[in-house]
VEXSE-322029 format. One record per residue: x, y, z of N, C-alpha, C in turn; chain. Coordinates in Angstrom, 3 decimals. Last residue first. Layout:
REM residues N
REC	nc1	nc2	nc3	cac1	cac2	cac3	cc1	cc2	cc3	unit
REC	X	Y	Z	X	Y	Z	X	Y	Z	A
...
This chain:
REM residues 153
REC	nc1	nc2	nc3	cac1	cac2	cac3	cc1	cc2	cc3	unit
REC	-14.259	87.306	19.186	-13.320	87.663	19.807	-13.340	89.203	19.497	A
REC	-16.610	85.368	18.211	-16.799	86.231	19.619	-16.016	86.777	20.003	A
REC	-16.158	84.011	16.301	-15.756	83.540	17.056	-16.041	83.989	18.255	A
REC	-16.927	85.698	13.996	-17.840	84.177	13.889	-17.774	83.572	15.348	A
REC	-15.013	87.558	14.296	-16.438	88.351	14.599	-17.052	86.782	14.726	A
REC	-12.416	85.714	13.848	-12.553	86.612	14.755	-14.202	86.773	15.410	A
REC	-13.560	84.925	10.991	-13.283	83.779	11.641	-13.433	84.640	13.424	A
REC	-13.122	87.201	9.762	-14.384	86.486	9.615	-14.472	85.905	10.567	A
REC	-10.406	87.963	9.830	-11.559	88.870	10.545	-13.221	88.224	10.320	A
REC	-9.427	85.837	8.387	-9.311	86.244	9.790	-9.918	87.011	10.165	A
REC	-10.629	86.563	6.133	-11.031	85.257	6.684	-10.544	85.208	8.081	A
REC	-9.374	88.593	5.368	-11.070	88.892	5.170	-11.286	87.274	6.142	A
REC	-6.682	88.000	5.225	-6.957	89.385	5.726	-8.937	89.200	6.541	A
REC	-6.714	85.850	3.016	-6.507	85.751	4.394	-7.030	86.654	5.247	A
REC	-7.608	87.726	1.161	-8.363	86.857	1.584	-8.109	86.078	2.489	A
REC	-5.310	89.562	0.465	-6.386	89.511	0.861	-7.056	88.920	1.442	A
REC	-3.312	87.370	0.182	-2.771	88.133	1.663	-4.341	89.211	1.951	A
REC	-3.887	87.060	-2.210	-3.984	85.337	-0.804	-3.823	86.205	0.168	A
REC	-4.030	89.003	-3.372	-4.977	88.469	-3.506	-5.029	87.149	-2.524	A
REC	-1.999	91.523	-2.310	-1.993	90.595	-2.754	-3.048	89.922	-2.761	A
REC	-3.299	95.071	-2.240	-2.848	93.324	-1.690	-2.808	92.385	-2.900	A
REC	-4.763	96.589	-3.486	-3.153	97.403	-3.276	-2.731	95.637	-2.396	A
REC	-7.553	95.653	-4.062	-7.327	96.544	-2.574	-5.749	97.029	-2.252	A
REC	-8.205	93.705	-5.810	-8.108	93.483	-4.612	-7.198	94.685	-3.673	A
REC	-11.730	94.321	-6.803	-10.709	94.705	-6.718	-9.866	94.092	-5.248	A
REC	-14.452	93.336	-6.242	-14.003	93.719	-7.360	-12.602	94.459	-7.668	A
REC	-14.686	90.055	-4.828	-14.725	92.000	-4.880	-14.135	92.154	-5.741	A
REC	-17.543	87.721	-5.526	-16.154	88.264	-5.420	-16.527	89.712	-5.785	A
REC	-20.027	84.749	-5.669	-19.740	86.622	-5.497	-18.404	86.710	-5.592	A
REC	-19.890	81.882	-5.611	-21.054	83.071	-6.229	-21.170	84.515	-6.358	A
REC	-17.854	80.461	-7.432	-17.880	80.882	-6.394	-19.333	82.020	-7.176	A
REC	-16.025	79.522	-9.941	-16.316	78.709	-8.935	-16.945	78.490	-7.410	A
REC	-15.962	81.299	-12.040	-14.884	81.357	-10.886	-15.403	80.449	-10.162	A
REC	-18.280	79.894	-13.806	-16.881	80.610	-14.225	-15.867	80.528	-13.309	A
REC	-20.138	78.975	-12.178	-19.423	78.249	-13.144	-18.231	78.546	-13.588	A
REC	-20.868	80.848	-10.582	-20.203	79.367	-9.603	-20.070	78.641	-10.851	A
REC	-22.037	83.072	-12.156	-20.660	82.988	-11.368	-19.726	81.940	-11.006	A
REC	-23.927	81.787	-13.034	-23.281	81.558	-14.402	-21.737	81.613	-13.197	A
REC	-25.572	81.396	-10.452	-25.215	79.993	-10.915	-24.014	80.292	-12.176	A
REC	-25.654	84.530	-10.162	-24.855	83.627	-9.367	-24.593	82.163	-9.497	A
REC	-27.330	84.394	-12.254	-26.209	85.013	-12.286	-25.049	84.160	-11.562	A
REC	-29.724	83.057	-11.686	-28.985	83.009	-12.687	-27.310	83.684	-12.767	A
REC	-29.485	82.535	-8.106	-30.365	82.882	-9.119	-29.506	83.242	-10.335	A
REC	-30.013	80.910	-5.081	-28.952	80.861	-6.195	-29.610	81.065	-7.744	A
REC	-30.674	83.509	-2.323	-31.020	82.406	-3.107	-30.013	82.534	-4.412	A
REC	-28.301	83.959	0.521	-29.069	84.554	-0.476	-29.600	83.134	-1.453	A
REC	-26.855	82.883	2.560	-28.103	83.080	3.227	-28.806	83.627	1.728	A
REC	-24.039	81.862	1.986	-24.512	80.901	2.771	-26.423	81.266	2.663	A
REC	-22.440	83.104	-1.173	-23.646	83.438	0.012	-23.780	81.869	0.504	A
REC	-18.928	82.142	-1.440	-19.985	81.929	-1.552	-21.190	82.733	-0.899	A
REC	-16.258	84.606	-2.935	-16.518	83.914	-1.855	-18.357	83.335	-1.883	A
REC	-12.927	85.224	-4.208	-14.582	85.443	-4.049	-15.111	84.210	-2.971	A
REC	-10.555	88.043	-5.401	-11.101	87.076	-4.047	-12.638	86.610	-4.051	A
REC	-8.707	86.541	-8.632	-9.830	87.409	-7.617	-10.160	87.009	-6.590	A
REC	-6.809	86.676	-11.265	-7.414	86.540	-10.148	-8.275	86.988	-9.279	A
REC	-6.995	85.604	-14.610	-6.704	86.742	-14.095	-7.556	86.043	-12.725	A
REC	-6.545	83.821	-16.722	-5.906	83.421	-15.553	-6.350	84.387	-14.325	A
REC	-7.949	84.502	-19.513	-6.806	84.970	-19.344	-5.739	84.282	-17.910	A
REC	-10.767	83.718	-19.872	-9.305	82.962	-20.065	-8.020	83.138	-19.943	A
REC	-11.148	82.332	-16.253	-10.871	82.084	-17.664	-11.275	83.701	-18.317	A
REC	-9.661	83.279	-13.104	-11.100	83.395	-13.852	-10.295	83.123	-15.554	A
REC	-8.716	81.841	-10.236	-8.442	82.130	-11.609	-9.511	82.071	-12.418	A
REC	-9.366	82.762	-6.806	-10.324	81.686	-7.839	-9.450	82.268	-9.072	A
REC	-9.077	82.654	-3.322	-8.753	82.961	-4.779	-9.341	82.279	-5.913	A
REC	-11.721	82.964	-0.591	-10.575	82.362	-1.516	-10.029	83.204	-2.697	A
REC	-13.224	83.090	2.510	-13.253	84.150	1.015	-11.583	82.735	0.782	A
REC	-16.432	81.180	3.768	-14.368	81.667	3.447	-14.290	81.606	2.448	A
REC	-19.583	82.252	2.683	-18.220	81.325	2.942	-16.869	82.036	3.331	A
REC	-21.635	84.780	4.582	-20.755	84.393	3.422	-19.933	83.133	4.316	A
REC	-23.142	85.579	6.772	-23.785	85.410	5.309	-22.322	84.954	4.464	A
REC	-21.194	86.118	9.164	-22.229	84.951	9.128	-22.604	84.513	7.580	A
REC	-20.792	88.653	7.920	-19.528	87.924	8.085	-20.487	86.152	8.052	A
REC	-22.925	90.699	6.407	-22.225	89.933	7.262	-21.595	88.957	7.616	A
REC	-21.942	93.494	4.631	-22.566	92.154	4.035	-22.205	91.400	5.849	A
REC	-23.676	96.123	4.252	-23.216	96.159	4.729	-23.437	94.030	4.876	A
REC	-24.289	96.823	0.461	-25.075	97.247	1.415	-23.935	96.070	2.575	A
REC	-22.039	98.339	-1.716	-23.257	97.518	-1.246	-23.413	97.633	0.109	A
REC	-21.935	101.697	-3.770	-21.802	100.705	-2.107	-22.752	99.767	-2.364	A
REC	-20.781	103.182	-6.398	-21.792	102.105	-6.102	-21.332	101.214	-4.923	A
REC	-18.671	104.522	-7.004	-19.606	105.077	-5.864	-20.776	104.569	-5.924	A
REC	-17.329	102.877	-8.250	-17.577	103.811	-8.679	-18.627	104.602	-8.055	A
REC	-17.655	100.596	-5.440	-16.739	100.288	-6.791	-17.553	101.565	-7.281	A
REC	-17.362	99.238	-2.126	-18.089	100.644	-3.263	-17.147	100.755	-4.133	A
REC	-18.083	96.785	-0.149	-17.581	97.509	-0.928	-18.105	98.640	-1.365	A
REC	-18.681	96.157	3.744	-19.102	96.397	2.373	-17.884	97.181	1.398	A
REC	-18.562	93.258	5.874	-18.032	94.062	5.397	-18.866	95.005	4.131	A
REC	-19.650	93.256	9.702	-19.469	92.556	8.154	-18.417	93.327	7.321	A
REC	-18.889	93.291	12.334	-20.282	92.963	12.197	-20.265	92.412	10.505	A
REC	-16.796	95.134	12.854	-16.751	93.515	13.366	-17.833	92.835	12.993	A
REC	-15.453	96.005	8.988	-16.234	96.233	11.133	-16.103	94.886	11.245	A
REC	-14.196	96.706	6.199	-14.016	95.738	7.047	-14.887	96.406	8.300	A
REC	-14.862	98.463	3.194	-14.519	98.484	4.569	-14.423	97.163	5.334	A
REC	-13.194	98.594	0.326	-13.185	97.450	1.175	-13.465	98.445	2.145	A
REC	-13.359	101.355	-2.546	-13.351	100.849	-1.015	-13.961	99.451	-0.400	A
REC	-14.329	104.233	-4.315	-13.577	102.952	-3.988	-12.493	102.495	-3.356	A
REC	-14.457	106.831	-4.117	-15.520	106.138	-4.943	-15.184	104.943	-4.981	A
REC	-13.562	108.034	-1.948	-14.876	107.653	-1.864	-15.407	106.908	-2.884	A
REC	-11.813	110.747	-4.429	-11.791	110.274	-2.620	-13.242	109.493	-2.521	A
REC	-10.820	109.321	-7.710	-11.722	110.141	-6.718	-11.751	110.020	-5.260	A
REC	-10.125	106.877	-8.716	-8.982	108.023	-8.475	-10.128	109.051	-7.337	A
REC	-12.525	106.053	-10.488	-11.914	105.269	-9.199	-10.874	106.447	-8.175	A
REC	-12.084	107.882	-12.456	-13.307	108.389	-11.651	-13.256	107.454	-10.159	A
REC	-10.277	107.329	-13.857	-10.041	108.374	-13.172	-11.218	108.597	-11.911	A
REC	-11.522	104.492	-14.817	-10.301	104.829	-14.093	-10.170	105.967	-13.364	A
REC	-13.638	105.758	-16.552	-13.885	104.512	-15.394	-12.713	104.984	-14.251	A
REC	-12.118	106.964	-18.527	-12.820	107.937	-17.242	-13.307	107.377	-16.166	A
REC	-11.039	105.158	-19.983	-9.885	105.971	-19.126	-10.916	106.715	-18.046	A
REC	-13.403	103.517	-20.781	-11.847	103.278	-20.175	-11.144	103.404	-18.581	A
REC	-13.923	105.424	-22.403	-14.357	105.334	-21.654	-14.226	104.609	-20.479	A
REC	-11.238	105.432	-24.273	-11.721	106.567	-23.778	-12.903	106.523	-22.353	A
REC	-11.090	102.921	-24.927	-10.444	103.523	-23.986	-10.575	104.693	-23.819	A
REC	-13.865	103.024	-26.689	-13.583	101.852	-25.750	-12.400	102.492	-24.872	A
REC	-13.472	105.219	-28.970	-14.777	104.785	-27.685	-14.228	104.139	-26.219	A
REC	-11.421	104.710	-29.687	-11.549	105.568	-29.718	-12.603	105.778	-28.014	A
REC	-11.139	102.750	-30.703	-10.395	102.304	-29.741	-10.292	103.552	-29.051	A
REC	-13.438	102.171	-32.458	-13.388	101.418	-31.357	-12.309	101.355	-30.504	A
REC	-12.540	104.436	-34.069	-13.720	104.735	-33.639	-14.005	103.885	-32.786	A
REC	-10.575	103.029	-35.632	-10.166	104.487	-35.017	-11.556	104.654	-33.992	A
REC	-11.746	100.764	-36.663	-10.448	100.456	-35.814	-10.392	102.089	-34.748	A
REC	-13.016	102.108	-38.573	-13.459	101.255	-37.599	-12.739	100.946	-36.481	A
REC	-11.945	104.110	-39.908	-13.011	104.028	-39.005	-13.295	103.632	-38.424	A
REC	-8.836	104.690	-40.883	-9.255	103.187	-40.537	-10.751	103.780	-39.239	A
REC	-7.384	107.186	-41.916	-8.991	106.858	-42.526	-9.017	105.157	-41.905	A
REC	-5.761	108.531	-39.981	-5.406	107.546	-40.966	-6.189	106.333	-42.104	A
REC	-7.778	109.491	-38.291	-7.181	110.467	-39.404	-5.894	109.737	-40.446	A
REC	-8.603	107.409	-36.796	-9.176	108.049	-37.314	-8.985	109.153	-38.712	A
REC	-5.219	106.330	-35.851	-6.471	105.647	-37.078	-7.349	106.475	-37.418	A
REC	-5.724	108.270	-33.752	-4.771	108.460	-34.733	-4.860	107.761	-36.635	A
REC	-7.800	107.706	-32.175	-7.699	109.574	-32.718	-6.779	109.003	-34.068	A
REC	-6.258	105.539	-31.117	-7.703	105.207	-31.614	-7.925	106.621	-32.545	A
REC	-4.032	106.127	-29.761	-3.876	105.269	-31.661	-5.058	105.173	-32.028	A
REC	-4.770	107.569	-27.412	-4.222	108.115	-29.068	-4.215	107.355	-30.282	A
REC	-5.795	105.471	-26.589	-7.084	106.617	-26.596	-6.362	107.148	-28.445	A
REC	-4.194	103.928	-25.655	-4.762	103.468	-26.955	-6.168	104.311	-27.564	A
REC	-2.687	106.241	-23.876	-2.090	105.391	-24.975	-3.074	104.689	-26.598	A
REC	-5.491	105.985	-22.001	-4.356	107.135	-22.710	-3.715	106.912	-24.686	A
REC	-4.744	103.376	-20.778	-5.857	103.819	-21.878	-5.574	104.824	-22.413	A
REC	-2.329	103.480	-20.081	-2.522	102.246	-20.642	-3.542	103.451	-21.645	A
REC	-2.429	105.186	-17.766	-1.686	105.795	-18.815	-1.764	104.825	-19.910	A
REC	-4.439	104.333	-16.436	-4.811	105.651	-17.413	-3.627	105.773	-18.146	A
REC	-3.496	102.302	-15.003	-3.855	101.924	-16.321	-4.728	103.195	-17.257	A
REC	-1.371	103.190	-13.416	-0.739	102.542	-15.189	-2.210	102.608	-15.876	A
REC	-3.348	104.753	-11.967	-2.664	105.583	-12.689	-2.075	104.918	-13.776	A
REC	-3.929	102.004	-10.796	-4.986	102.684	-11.209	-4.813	103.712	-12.107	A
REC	-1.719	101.736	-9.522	-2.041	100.533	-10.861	-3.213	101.080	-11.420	A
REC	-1.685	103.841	-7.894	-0.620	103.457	-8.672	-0.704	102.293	-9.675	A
REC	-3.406	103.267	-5.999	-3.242	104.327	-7.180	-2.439	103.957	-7.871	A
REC	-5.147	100.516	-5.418	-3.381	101.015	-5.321	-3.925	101.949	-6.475	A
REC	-8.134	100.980	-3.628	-7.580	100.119	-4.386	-6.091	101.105	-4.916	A
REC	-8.360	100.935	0.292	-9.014	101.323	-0.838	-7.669	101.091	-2.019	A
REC	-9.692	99.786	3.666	-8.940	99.746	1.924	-9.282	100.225	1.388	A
REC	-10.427	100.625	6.657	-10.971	101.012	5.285	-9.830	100.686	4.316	A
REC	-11.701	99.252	9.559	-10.578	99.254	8.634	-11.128	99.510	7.230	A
């Protein structure tokens, strides 16, 4: 089973960056440099993050019976197994609230990152997108097929 993340929130948010691509051009020639030149940069590069998701392949949940892997800008990880991780959850990340599915390593060591992770979201990994789902109807999704391959079925 292959996911891959909702065009359609992927398309608001080119038209999001778009948007502050122009007021960034537009300050520029309204002599505010600074303002014109950081909103200039920043959604401009933004916007090509975005389009470049839009691509066939460059982002993706696979699911097998053996594990799962992602690929966020045609960066894959490597194929994770169902055994190596906790049950996936939701976690609200400060400060905004914003959500995510993440989930613990049972088999990797706990090295700076992953300790700042299990402070922030409460968890040592999460995907980076949840996939055109809902984020509980994700991680249900990932915990029944965990629970399945853990089970022998």
């Amino acid at each position: 089973m292959k996911l891959r993340p909702s065009r359609l929130k992927l398309i608001g948010l080119l038209v999001v960056c778009a948007f502050f691509f122009a007021i960034g051009v537009a300050a520029l020639r309204n002599h505010s440099p600074v303002v014109g030149w950081m909103c200039t940069l920043l959604f401009g590069l933004a916007f090509v993050v975005f389009a470049v998701q839009l691509l066939p392949g460059a982002s993706y949940l696979r699911l097998t019976d053996e594990g799962f892997e992602f690929c966020a800008i045609f960066r894959k990880s490597p194929l994770i197994p169902w055994g190596d991780v906790s049950e996936f959850r939701v976690a609200k990340l400060p400060p905004g609230g914003n959500r995510m599915v993440v989930f613990d390593w049972k088999t990797r060591p706990q090295g700076s990152v992953r300790k700042i992770n299990r402070a922030v979201a409460g968890a040592t990994d999460g995907l980076p997108d949840n996939y055109g789902m809902k984020h509980q109807a994700l991680a249900d999704l990932l915990n029944e097929r965990r629970s399945r391959a853990l089970s022998g079925r």
